[in-house]
C-alpha positions as CSV (number, residue, x, y, z in Angstrom):
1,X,0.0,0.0,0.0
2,X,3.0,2.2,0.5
3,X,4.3,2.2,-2.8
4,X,1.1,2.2,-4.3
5,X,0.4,5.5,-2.8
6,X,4.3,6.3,-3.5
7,X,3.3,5.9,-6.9
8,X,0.2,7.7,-7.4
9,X,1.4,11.0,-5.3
10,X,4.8,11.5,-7.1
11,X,5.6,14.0,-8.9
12,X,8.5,15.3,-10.9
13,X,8.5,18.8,-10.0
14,X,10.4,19.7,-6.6
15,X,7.5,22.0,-4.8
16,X,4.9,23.1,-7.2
17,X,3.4,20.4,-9.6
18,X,5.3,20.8,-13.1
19,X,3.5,21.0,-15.9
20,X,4.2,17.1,-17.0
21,X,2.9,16.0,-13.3
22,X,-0.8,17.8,-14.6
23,X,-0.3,16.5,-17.8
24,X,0.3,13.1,-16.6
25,X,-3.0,13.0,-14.4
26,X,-5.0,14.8,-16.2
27,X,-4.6,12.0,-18.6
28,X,-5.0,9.2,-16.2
29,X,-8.3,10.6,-15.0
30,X,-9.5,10.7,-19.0
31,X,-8.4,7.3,-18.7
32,X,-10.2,6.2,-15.7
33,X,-13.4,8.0,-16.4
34,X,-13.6,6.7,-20.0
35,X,-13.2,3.2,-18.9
36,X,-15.1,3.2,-15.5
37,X,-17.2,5.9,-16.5
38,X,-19.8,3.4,-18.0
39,X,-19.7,0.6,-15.4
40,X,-20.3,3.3,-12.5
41,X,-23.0,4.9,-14.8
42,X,-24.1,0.7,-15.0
43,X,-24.1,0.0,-11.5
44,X,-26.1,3.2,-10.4
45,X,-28.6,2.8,-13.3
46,X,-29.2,-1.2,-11.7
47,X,-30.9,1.2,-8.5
48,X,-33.2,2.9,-10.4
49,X,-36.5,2.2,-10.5
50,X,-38.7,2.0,-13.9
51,X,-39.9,5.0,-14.0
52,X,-36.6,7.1,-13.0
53,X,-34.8,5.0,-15.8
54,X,-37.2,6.4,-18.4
55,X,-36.6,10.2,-16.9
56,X,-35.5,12.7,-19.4
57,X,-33.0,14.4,-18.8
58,X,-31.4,11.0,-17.1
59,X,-29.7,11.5,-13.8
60,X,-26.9,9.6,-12.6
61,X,-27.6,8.7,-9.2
62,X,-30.7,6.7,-8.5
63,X,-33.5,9.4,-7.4
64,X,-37.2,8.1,-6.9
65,X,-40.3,10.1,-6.5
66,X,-41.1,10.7,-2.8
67,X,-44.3,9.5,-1.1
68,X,-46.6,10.7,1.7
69,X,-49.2,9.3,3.6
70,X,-52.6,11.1,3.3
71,X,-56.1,10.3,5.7
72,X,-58.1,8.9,3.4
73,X,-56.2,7.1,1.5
74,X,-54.9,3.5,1.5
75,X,-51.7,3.7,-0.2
76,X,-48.9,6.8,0.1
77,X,-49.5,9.3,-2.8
78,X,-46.6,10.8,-5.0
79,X,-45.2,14.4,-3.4
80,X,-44.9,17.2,-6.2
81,X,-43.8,21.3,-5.6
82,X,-46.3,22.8,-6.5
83,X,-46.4,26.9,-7.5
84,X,-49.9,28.4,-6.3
85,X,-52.0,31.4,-8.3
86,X,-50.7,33.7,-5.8
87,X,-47.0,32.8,-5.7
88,X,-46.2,30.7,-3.2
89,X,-45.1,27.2,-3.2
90,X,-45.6,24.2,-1.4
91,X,-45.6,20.4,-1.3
92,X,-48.7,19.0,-2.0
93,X,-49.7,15.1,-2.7
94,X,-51.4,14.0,-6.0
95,X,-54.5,12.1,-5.6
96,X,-55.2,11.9,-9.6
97,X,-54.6,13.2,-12.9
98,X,-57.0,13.9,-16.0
99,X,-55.3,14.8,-18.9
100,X,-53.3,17.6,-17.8
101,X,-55.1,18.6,-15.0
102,X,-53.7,17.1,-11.7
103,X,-55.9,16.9,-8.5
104,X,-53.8,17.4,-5.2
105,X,-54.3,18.0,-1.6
106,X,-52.4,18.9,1.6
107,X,-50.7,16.2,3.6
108,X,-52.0,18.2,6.9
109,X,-54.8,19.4,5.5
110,X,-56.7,16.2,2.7
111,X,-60.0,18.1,2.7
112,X,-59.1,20.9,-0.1
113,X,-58.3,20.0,-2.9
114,X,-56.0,22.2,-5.7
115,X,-56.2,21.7,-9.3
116,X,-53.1,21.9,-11.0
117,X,-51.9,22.1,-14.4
118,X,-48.9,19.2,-14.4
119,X,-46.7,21.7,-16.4
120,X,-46.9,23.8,-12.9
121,X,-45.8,20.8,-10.7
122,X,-42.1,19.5,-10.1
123,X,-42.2,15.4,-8.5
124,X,-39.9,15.6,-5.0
125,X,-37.0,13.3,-5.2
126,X,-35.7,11.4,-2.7
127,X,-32.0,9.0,-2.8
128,X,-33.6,6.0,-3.1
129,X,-32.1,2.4,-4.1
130,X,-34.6,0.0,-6.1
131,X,-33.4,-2.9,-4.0
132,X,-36.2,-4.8,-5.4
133,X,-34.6,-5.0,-9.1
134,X,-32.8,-7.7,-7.6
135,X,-34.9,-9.2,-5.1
136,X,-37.4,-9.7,-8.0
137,X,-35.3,-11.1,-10.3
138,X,-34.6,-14.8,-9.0
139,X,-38.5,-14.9,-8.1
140,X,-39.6,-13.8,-11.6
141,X,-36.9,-15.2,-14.1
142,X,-35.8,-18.6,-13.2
143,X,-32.7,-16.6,-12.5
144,X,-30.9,-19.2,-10.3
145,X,-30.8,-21.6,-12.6
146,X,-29.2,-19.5,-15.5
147,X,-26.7,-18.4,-13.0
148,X,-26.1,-22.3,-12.1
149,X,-25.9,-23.1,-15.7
150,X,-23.4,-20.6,-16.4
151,X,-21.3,-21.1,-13.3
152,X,-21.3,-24.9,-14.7
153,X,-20.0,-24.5,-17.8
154,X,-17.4,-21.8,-16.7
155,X,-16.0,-23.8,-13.3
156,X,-16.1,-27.1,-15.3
157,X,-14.4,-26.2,-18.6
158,X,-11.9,-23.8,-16.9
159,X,-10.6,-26.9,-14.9
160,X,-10.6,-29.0,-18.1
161,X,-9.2,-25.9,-20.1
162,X,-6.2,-26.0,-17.7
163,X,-5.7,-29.9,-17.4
164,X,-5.6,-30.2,-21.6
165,X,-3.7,-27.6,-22.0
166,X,-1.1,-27.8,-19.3
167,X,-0.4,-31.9,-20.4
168,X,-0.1,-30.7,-24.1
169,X,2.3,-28.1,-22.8
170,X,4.4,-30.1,-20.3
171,X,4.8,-32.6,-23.6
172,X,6.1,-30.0,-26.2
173,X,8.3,-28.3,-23.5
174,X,10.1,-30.8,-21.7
175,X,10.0,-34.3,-24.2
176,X,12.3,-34.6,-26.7
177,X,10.4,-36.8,-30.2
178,X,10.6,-36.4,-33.6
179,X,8.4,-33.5,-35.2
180,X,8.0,-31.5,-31.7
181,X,8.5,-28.4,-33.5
182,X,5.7,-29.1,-36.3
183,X,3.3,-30.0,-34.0
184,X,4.1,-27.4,-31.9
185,X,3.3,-25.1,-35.1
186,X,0.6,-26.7,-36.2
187,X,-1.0,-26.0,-33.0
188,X,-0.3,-22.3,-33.5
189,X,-1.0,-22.0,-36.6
190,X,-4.8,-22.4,-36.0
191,X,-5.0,-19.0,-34.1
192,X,-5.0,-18.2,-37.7
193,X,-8.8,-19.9,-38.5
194,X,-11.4,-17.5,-37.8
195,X,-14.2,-19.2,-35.1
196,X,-16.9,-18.6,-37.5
197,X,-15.5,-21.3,-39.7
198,X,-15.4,-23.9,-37.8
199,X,-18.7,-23.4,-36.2
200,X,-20.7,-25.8,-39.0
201,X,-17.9,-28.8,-38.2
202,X,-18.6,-28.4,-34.3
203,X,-22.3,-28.7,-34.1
204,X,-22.4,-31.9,-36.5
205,X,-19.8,-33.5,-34.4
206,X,-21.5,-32.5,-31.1
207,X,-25.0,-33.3,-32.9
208,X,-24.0,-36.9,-33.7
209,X,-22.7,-37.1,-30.2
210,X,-26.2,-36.3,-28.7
211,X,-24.8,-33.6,-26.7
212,X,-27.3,-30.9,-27.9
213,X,-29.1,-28.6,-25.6
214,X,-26.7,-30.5,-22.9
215,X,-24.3,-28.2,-20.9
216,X,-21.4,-30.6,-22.2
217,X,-22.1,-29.4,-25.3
218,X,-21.1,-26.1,-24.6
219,X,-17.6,-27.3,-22.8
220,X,-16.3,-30.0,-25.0
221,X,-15.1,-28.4,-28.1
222,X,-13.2,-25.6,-26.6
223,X,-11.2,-28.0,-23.9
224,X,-8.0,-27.2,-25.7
225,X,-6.9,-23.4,-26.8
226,X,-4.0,-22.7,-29.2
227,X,-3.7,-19.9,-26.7
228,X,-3.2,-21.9,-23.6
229,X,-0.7,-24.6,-25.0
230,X,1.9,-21.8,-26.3
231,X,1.2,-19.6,-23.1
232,X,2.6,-22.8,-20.7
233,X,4.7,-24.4,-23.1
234,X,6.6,-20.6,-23.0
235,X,6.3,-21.2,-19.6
236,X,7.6,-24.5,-18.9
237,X,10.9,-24.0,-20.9
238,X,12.0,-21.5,-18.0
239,X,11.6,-24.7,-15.3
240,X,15.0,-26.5,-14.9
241,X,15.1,-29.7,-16.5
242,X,17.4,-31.2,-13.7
243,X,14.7,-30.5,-11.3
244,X,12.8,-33.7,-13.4
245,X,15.9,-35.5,-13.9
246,X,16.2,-35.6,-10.2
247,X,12.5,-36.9,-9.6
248,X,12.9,-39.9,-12.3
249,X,16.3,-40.7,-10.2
250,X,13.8,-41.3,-7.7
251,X,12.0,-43.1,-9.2
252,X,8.8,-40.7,-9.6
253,X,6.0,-41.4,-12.5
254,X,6.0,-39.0,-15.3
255,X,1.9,-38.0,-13.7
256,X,3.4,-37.6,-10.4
257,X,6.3,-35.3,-11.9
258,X,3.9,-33.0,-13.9
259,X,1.3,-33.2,-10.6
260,X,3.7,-32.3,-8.2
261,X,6.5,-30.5,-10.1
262,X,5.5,-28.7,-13.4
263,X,1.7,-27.4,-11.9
264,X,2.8,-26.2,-8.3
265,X,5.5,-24.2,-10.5
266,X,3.6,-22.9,-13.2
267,X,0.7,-21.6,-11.0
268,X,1.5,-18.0,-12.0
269,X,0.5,-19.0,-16.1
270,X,-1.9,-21.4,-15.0
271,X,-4.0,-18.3,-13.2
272,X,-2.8,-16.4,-16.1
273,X,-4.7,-19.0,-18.0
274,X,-7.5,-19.3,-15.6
275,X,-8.8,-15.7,-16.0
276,X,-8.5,-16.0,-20.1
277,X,-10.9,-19.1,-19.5
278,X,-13.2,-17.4,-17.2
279,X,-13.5,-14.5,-19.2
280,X,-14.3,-16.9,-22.6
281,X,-16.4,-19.3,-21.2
282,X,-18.8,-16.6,-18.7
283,X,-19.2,-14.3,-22.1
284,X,-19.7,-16.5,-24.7
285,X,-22.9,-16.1,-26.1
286,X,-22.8,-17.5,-30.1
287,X,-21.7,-21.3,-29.4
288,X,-24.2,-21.7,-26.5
289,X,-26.9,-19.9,-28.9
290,X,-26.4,-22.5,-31.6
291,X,-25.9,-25.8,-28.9
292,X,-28.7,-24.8,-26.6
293,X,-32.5,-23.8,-27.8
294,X,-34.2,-25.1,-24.0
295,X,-35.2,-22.0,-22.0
296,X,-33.9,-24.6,-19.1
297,X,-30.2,-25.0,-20.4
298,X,-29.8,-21.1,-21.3
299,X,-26.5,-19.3,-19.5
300,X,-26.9,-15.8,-18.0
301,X,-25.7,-13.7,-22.1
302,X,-28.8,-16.3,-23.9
303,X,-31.5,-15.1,-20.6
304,X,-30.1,-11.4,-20.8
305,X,-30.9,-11.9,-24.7
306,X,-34.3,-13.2,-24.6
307,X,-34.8,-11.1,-21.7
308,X,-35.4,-8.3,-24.3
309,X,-38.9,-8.4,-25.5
310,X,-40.3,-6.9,-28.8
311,X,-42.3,-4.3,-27.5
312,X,-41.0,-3.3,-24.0
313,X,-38.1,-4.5,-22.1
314,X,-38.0,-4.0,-18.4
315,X,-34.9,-2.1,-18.3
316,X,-34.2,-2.0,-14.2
317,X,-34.5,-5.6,-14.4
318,X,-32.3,-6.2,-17.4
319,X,-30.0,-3.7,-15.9
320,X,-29.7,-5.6,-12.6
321,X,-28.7,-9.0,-14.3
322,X,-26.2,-7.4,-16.1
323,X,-24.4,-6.3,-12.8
324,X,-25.0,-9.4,-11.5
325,X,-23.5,-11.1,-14.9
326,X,-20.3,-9.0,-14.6
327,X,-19.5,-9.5,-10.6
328,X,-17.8,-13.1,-11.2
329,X,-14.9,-11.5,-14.1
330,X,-14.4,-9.1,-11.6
331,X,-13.8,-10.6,-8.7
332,X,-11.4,-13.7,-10.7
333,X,-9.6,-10.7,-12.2
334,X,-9.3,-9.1,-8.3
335,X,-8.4,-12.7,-7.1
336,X,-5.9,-13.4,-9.5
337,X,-4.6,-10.2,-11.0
338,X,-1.1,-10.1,-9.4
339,X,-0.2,-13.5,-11.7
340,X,-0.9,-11.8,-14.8
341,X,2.3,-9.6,-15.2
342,X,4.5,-12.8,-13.6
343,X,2.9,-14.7,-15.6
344,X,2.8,-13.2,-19.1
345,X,6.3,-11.7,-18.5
346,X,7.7,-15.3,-17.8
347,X,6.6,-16.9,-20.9
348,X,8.1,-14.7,-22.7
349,X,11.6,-15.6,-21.5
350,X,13.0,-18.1,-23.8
């Protein structure tokens, strides 16, 4: 934490900030507003209520219309300011509106009534957080279980992602065969195919496999990433190879070597790895569109999808899954953030 705030407070100029030590955060705060700017404006929005989302001009933080109880009148009535014939103002409660005449009374005082043209009256806001946006959401939805599905396919494959890829990459690292290298490049190479093209190929193998509108559909064909074997095999070449000569001198097995050897030392591109498969597995919306079609099976992108209807969409709802959607990235990234740099930076060695 020291050198964090080391770091943010220095400055190059002696007493008075020099013009570089403005420049430099003025463009840091363009940075940080332009990139948190929309997931602040996001999270606040996922408070409002209905009505305050369709409000024109929009406000950023989440105001609602204050309420008063009247006598007479079951439930609380909508406060407005209201400007009288003869000048003053006051707060008055609206018991009903015709056209653009609004009917409103005194809180104190219910028996007289004021008729009020609704240009004349301005609503009384109150902070207020919609709570209920998410309350409502696993009651209304069949949230839970498109969170479930999603956290499924993202825990399983992650764990199968790093398994796959870490065996292909202890292989080409650390055994010496005949046509490594071309294998090696051959696996690389198909970071050159776009997705799209091999979409058609996937769905008739996982179609003849009977794994449609099944959740291991969705994890199967993307066990093994081009991405992941030349991240770890980058990797593994900085571990000593006399560190594994030593363990077969004792007589370990080549799975208890790469159990107990090559993973406990490559957990810095292995978390590396972990958030790249967290990330693709929690976002990906077009594979799961094409395997899945069961409301049952959809992850949390297909139900944020057909969440949308044609005619309305029920945007404080929508708005609150989305915040909901984005909270597991963010706190893997948080978790695992400090491997990244080790990580990236140390397959890059050799």
């Amino acid at each position: 934490m020291a050198n964090l705030t080391a770091m943010l407070t220095a400055r190059r100029g002696r007493g008075a900030l020099d013009w570089t030590d403005w420049f430099s955060y003025g463009y840091l705060g363009l940075g940080l507003l332009l990139m948190f700017g929309p997931v602040a404006w996001l999270v606040l929005s996922s408070f409002k209520s209905a009505a305050a989302l369709n409000e024109f001009p929009p406000q950023l933080l989440p105001y609602g219309q204050k309420t008063v109880a009247v006598t007479g009148h079951e439930n609380p009535l909508p406060l407005y300011r209201v400007t009288l014939p003869d000048g003053t103002t006051r707060e008055l409660a609206e018991v009903r509106r015709i056209g653009i005449q609004a009917t409103l009374v005194d809180p104190n005082a219910p028996e007289q009534e004021y008729k009020v043209n609704i240009r004349e009256r301005k609503p009384v806001r109150e902070f207020e957080l919609a709570l209920n946006n998410y309350t409502e959401i696993f009651g209304k939805f069949s949230f839970g279980t498109f969170l479930w599905n999603s956290v499924f396919i993202t825990v399983v494959a992650t764990l199968i992602t790093l398994l796959f890829n870490a065996m292909a990459a202890f292989a080409l690292s650390k055994y010496r065969f005949g046509g490594r290298n071309a294998v090696f490049l051959v696996i690389i190479s198909t970071l050159m195919i776009p997705p799209t093209i091999i979409l058609v190929p996937n769905f008739l193998v996982v179609s003849e496999l009977g794994l449609l509108n099944s959740l291991w559909g969705v994890i199967w064909p993307a066990v093994a990433t081009p991405t992941g074997v030349f991240l770890l095999r980058q990797y593994m070449l900085t571990i000593p190879d006399e560190l594994i000569e030593a363990a077969r001198m004792d007589n370990a097995s080549e799975w208890r070597i790469f159990w107990r050897i090559i993973l406990p030392l490559s957990a810095p591109a292995l978390a590396v790895l972990a958030i790249f498969s967290v990330m693709w597995r929690w976002n990906d919306f077009l594979w799961p569109l094409i395997v899945l079609s069961r409301t049952e099976k959809f992850t949390l992108q297909l139900a944020l999808n057909a969440f949308q209807g044609e005619l309305t969409t029920q945007w404080h709802y929508l708005l609150a899954m989305t915040v909901i959607t984005l909270l597991p990235v963010t706190l893997v990234f948080a978790f695992l953030q400090k491997y990244i740099t080790t990580g990236i930076a140390s397959a890059g060695v050799k």
